[in-house]
C-alpha positions as CSV (number, residue, x, y, z in Angstrom):
1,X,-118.9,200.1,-45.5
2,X,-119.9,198.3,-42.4
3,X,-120.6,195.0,-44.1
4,X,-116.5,195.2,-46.3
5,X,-115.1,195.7,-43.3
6,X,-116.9,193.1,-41.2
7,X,-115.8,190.9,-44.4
8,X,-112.0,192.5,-44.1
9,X,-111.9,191.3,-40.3
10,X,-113.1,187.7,-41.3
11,X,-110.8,187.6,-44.0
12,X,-107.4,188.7,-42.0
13,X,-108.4,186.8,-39.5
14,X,-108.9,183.6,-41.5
15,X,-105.5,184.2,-43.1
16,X,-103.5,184.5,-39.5
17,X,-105.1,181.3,-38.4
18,X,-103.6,180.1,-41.4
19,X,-100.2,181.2,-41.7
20,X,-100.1,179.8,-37.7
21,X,-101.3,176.5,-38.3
22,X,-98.5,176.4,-40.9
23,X,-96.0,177.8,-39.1
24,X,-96.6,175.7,-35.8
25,X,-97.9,172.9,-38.4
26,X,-100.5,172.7,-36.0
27,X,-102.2,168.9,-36.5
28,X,-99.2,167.9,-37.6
29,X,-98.1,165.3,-34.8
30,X,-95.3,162.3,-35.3
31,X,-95.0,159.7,-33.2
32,X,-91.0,159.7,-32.5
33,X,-89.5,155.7,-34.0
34,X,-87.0,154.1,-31.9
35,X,-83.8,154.9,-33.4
36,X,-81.5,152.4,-31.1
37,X,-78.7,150.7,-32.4
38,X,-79.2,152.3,-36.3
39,X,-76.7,154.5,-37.8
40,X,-76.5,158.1,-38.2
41,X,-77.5,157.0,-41.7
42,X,-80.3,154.6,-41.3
43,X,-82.1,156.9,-38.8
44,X,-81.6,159.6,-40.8
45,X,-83.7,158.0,-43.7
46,X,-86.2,157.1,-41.1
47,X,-86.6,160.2,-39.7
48,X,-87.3,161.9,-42.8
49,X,-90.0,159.7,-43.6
50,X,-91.4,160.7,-40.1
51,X,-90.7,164.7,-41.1
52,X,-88.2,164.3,-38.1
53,X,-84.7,165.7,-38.3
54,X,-81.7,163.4,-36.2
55,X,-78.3,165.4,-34.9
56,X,-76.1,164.0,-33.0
57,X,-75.7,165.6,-29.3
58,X,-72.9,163.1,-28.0
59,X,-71.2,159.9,-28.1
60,X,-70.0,157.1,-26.1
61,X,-67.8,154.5,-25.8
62,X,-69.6,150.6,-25.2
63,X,-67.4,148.0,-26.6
64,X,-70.3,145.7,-25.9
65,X,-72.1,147.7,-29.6
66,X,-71.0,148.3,-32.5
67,X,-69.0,151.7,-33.2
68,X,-71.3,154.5,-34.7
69,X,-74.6,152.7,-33.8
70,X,-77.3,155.4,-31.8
71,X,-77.4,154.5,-27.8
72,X,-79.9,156.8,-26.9
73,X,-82.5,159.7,-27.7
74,X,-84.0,162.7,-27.1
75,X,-87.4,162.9,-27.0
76,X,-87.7,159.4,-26.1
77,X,-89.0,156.7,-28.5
78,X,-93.1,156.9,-28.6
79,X,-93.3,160.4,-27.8
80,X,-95.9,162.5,-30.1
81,X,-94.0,165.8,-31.4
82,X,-94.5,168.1,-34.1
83,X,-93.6,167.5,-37.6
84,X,-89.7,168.7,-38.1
85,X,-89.0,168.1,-34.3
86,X,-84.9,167.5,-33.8
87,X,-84.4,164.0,-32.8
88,X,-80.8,164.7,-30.1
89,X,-79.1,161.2,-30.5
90,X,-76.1,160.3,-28.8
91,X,-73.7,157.3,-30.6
92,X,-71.2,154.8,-29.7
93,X,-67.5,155.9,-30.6
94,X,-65.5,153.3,-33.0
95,X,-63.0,153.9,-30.1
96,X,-62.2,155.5,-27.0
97,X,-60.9,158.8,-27.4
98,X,-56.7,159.3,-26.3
99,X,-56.3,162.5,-24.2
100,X,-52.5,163.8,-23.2
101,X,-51.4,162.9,-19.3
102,X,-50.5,166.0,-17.7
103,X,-47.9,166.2,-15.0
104,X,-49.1,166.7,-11.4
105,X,-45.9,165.6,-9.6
106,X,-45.2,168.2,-7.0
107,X,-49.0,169.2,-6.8
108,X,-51.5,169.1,-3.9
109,X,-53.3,166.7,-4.1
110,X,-56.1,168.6,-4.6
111,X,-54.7,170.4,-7.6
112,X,-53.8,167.3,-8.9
113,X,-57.0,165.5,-9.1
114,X,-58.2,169.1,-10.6
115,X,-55.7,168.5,-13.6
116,X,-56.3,165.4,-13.7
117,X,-60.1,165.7,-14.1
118,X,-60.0,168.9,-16.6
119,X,-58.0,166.2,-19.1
120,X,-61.0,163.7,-18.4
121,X,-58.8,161.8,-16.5
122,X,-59.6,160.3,-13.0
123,X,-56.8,158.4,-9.9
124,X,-56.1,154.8,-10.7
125,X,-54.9,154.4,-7.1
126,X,-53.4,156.1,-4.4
127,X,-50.3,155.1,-2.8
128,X,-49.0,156.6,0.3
129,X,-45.3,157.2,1.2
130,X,-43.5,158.8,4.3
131,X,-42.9,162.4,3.5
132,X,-42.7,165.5,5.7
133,X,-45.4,166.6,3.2
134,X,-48.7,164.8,3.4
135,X,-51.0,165.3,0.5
136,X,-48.5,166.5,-2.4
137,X,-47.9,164.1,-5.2
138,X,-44.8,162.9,-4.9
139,X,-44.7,160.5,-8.3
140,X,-46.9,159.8,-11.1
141,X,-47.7,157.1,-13.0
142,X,-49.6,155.8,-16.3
143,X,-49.7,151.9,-17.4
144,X,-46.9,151.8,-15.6
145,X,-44.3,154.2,-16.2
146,X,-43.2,157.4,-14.7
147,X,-44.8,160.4,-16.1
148,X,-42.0,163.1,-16.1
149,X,-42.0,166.4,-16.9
150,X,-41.2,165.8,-20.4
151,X,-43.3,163.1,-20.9
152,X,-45.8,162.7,-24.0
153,X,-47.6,160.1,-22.8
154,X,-51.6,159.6,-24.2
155,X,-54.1,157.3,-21.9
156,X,-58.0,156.2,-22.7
157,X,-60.3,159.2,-21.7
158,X,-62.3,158.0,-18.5
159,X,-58.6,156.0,-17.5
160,X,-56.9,156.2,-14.2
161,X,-53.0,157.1,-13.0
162,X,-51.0,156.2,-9.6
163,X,-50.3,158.9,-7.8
164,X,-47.7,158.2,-4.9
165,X,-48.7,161.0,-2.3
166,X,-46.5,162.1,0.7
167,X,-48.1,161.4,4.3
168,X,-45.8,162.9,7.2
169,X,-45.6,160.5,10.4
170,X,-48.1,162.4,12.5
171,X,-50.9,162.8,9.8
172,X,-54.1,162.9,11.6
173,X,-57.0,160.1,9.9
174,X,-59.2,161.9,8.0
175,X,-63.0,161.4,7.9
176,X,-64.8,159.9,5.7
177,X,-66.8,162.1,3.4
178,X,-70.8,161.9,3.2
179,X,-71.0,160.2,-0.4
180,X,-74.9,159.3,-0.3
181,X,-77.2,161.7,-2.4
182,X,-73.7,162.2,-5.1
183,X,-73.3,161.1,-8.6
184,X,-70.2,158.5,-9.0
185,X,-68.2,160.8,-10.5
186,X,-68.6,163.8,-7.7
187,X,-68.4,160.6,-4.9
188,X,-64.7,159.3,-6.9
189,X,-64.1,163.1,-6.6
190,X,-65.0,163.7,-3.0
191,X,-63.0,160.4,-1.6
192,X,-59.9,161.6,-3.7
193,X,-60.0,164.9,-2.1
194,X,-59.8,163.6,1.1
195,X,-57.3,160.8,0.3
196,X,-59.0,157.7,0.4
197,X,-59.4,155.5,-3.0
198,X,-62.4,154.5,-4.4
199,X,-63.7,151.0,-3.5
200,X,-65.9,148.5,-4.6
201,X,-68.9,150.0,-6.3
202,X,-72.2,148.1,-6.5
203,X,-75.2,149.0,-9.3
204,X,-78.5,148.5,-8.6
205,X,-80.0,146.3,-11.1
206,X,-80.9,148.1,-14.5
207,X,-77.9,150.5,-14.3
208,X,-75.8,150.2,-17.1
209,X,-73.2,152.6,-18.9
210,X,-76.0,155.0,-20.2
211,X,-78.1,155.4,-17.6
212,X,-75.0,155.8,-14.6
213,X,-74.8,159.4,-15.0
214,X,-78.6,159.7,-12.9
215,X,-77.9,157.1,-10.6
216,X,-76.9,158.6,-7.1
217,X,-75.0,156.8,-4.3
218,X,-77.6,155.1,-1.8
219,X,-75.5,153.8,1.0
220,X,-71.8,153.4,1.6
221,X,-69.3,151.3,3.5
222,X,-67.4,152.6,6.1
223,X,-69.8,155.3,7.3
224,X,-69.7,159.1,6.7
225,X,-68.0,160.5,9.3
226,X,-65.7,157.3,10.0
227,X,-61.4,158.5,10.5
228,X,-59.3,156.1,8.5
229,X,-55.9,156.2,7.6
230,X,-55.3,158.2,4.5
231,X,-55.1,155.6,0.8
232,X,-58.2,153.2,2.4
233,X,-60.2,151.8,0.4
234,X,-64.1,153.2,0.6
235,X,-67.0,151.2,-1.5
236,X,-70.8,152.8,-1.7
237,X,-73.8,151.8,-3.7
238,X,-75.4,153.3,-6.9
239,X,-79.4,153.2,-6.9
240,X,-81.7,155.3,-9.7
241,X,-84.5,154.6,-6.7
242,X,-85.0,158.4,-4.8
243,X,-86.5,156.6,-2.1
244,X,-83.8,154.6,-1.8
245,X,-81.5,157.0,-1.8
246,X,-83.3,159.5,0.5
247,X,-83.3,157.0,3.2
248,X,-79.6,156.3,2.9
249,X,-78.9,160.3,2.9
250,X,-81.0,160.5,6.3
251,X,-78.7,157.1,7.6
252,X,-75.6,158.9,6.5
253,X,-76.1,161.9,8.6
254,X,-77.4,160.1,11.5
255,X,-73.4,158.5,11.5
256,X,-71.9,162.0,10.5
257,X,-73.3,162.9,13.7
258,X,-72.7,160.5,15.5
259,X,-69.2,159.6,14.3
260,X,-68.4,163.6,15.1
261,X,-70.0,163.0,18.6
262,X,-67.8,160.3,19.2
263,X,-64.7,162.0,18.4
264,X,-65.7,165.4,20.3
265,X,-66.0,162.8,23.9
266,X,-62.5,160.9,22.8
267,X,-60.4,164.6,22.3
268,X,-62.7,165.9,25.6
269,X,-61.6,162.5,27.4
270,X,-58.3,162.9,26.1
271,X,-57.5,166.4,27.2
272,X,-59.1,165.6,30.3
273,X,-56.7,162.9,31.7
């Protein structure tokens, strides 16, 4: 009896080793192909020969490649995964998606750059007019027409629209927000907020289209902390370098401060006299 169940324990225990190795196909290990600019198709057939399965996670639009072509991949090309692993691929769109224009005239401005963005939308420009109301959007405008309330009017996803905001005569200059350590598209978001418009932007070398999405704002020009009239222009940098942009967050708050400093001693001075 001793020895059939000492045999019985051998045995079950040789067959759950088994049925894991088969079921974590242990051993099995695929190096992952670089699936850049194929189609859906093409890596699909590739794939399969590597027991790896492709689905497509997102898509962009470069006019620089050809429409339905893969742009990137998760895991990356060269990494070893297990046999039936999901390969997440986003492609390039034949063309860039249309999305409806809503109508912010009348808005805040804040509300308005809130519609604006839920539509996946952004602010061409902002143009300031005298108004008792400063801040509320006072006219809109897509490729060049007035968007009304009955308006159908479609624009490129990722496209920008002229707001004409109201500034009353005694509008105090706002400050420049701190931009360094933000993504481009919380930085646009940031400067619109406050009512400036989005300069110049520089990329550090090896950021392209794909890859701007990680890259973070390094440095930018004027300072954080600086009061400009509302509808100036503000540029920064974009860097993929933390270092880089570490230093420029510690360089930013160092003007914050001392840009708030500076103001404090004029309103102090001011009251004073």
């Amino acid at each position: 009896n001793l020895v059939l169940a000492a045999c019985a324990i051998i045995v079950f225990v040789f067959v759950v080793n088994l049925l894991l190795n088969l079921f974590t196909r242990h051993g099995q290990v695929r190096v992952v192909p670089d699936f850049s600019h194929m189609t859906v198709e093409e890596a699909a057939h590739a794939g399969k020969e590597a027991s790896l399965k492709i689905e497509i996670n997102d898509s962009l639009y470069v006019p620089a490649y050809p429409g339905g072509v893969i742009l990137e991949q998760t895991p990356a090309p060269g990494e070893k995964v297990k046999s039936g692993r999901h390969i997440f691929v986003t492609i390039n769109s034949f063309r860039q998606k249309m999305v409806d224009v809503p109508y912010v005239t009348g808005f805040s401005l804040r509300q308005a750059k809130n519609n604006l963005d839920i539509a996946g939308l952004g602010i061409k420009e902002l143009i300031y007019r005298d108004d008792i109301a400063t801040n509320y959007v006072l006219e809109e405008r897509c490729g060049g027409k007035v968007v009304g309330p009955s308006s159908r009017m479609q624009a490129e996803i990722g496209s920008g629209v002229t707001l004409i905001v109201g500034r009353a005569p005694d509008a105090a200059a706002p400050q420049v927000p701190k931009l360094v350590g933000f993504s481009a598209r919380e930085a646009k978001n940031r400067l619109w907020e406050a009512g400036f418009n989005v300069g110049k932007i520089t990329r550090d070398a090896g950021i392209n289209l794909l890859n701007e999405k990680e890259a973070r704002v390094s440095a930018q020009s004027p300072a954080a902390g600086t009061r400009l009239g509302l509808g100036t222009a503000v540029g920064f940098t974009l860097s993929l370098d933390d270092a880089k942009i570490e230093a420029g967050r510690k360089a930013a708050d160092r003007s914050a401060r001392a840009a708030a400093k500076a103001y404090a001693d004029s309103v102090a001075s001011a009251t004073a006299e």
